[in-house]
C-alpha positions as CSV (number, residue, x, y, z in Angstrom):
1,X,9.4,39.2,57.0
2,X,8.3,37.4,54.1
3,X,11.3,35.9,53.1
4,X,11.1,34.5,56.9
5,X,8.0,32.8,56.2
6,X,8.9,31.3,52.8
7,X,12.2,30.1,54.3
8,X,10.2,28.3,57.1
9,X,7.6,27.2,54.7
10,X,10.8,26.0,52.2
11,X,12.1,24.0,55.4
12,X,8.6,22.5,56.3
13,X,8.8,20.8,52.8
14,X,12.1,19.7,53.2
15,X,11.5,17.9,56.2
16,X,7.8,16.4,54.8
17,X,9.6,15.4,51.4
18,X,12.6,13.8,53.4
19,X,9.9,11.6,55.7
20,X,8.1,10.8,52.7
21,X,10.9,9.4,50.9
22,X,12.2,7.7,54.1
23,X,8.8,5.8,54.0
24,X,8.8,5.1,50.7
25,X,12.6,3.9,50.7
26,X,11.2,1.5,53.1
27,X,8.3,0.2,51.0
28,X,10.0,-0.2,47.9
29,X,12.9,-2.9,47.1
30,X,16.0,-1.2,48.4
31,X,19.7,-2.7,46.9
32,X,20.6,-5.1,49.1
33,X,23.7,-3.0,50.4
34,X,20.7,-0.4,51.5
35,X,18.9,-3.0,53.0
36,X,22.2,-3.8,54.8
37,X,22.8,-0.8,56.0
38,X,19.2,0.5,57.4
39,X,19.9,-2.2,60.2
40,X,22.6,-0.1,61.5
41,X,22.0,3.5,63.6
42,X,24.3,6.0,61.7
43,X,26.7,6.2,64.9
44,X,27.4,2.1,64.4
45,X,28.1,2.9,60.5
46,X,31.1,5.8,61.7
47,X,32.6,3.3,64.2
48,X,32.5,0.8,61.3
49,X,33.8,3.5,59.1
50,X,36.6,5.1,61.4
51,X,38.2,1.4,62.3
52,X,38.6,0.6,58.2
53,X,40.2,3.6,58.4
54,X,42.7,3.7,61.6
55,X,43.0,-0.4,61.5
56,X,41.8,-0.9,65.1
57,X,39.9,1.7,67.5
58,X,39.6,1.4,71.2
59,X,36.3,3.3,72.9
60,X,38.5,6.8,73.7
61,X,39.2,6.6,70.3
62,X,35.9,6.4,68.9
63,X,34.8,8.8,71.3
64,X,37.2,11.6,70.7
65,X,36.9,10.8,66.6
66,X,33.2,10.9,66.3
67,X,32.5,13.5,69.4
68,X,30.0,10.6,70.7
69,X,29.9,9.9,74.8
70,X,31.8,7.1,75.8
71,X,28.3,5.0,76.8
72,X,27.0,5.9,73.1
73,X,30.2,4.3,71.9
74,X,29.9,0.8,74.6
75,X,26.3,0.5,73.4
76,X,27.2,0.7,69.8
77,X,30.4,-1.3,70.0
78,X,27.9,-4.3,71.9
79,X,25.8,-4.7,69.2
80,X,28.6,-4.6,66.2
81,X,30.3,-7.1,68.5
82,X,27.2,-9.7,69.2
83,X,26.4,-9.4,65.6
84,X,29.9,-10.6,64.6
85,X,30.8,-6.7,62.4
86,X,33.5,-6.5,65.1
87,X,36.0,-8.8,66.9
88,X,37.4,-7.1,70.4
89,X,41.1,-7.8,71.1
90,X,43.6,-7.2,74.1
91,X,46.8,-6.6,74.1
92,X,49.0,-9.0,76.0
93,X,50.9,-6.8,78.5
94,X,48.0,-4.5,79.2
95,X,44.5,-6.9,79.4
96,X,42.1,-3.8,80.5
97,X,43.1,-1.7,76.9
98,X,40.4,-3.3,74.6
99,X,40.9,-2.6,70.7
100,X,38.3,-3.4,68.0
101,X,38.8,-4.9,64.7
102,X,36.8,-5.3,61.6
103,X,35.8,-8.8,60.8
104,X,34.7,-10.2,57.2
105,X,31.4,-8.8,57.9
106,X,32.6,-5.6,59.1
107,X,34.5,-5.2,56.4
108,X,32.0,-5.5,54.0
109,X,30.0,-3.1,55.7
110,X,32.1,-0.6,55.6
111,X,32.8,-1.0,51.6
112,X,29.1,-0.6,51.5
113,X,28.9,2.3,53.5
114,X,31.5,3.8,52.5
115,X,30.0,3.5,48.6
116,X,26.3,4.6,49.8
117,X,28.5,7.6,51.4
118,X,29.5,8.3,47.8
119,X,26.6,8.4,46.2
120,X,24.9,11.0,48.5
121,X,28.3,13.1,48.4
122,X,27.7,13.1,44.7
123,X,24.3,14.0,44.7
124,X,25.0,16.9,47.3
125,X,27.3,18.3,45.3
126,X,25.6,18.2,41.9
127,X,23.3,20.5,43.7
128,X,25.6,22.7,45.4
129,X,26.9,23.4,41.4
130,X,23.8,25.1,41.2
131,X,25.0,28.1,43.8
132,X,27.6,30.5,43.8
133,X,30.3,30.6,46.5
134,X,28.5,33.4,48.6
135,X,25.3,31.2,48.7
136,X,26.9,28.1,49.2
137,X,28.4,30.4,52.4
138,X,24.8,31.5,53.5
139,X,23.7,27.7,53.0
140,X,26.3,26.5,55.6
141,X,26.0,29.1,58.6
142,X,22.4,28.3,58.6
143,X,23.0,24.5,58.4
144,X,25.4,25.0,61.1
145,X,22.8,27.4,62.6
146,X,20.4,24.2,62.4
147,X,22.7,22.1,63.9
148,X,23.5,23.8,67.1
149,X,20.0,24.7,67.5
150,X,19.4,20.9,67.4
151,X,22.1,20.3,69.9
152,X,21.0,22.7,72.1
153,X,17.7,21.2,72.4
């Protein structure tokens, strides 16, 4: 049971040291591509992210791709759109199929995401060097433990 307790205890500090550095991320002078990218929720940054990828997306697309409701995906897509990250287009035989395209601006975004991205992948796994493989499978079933607790919730 002790382990238990340290693990919680281990978890509680996690989560306090990740708010703290949240809040001072926010105080200090971020890179501008940080400050870029804190305006946008994480779901708006993967629709950025998935139409560099694939070209153009339409909302099933995004939908299915990102496992994200369809009304997630409008209300993201809306505010990419009125903040000129993406430009909507139709195709001329079928005018109720709506794609979405990156603009200059959404291009951008998504090089700077997708460098941000990088950096934390890099960081992750410079820690993960420090386990061996049957750790590194303990540490992901309880992250996945975590996560469908979270989505059960």
């Amino acid at each position: 049971m002790d382990k238990k307790i340290d693990a919680i205890e281990a978890l509680q500090r996690l989560i306090t040291e990740r708010e703290s550095a949240d809040r001072r991320r926010k105080r200090m002078n971020v890179s501008q591509e940080e400050a870029i990218v804190f305006d946008w929720t994480l779901t708006q940054l993967h629709i950025v992210a998935v139409i560099k990828e694939k070209g153009k997306a339409n909302n099933i697309m995004l939908s299915e791709i990102l496992n994200v409701s369809k009304p997630a995906i409008t209300k993201a897509v809306k505010k990419l759109l009125e903040h000129n990250i993406l430009e909507k287009i139709q195709q001329e035989d079928n005018k109720k199929e709506v794609y979405y395209l990156l603009t200059k601006s959404g291009e951008m975004l998504a090089l700077i995401h997708n460098r941000l991205h990088e950096q934390a992948k890099n960081r992750y796994l410079s820690i993960f060097n420090n386990f061996n493989t049957t750790e590194l499978e303990t540490i992901i079933r309880f992250l996945n433990a975590i996560t469908e607790n979270i989505k059960s919730h």
